[in-house]
N, C-alpha and C positions, 0 to 999 in steps of 0.2 A: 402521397397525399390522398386520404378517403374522406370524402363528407358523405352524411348520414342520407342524403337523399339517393346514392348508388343503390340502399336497399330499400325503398319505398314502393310499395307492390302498385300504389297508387300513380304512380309515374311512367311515360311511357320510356323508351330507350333515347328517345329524339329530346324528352324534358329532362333527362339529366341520370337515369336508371341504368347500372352498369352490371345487374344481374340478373341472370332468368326469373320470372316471375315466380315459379317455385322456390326460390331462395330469396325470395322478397318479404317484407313484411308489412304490416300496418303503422304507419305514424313510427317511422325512428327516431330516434333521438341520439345526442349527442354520446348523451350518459352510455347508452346500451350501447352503441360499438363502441366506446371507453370500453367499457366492461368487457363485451364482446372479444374485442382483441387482445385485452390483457390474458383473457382465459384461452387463448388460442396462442400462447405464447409469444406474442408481440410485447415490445415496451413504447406505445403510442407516447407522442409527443402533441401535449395538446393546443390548440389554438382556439381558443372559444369567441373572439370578436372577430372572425373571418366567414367571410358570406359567401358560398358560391355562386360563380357568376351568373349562371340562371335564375338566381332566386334571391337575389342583392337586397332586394325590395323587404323579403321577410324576414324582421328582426326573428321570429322566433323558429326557423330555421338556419340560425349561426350557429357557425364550429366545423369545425375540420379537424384530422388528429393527421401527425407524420408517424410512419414506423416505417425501419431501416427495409431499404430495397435486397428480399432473398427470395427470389425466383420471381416471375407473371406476377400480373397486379393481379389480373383474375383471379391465380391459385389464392392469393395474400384475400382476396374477397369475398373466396368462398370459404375459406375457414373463417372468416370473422363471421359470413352469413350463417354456418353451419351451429356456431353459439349463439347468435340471435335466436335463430329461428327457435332453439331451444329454450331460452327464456322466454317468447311467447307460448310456449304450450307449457310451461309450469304456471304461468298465468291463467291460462285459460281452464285448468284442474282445479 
């Protein structure tokens, strides 16, 4: 299970952040770890009317995606952060 606030550089580790701030980014979304993970060789399973519990309140912080358990969530986190983080800097070029 990964919701898009694990990568939120805006968050601390205590609000719901489950990567180092280097491998964080601005404003995730749902769509981009979608994206993120499919390019990282995962086949995400999506649930887009699902809230994380810390953040129940924000309709527009819903979605969660599932992709099969192979190996650490961590490792499974930092590849998906490692395509994020790349789509923010073809952005910002």
């Amino acid at each position: 299970m990964i919701w898009p606030i694990y990568f939120d550089v805006a968050r601390s580790r205590r609000e719901g952040r489950m990567v180092p701030l280097h491998d964080a980014i601005h404003d995730p979304t749902l769509d981009a770890v979608i994206s993120a993970a499919t390019k990282s060789g995962l086949k995400p399973e999506i649930e887009r009317e699902k809230r994380h519990p810390k953040t129940w309140h924000q309709v527009e912080a819903a979605g969660r995606i599932l992709v099969p358990k192979n190996g650490p969530k961590s490792a499974v986190l930092k590849r998906i952060a490692i395509f994020l983080r790349e789509k923010g800097k073809k952005k910002s070029q």
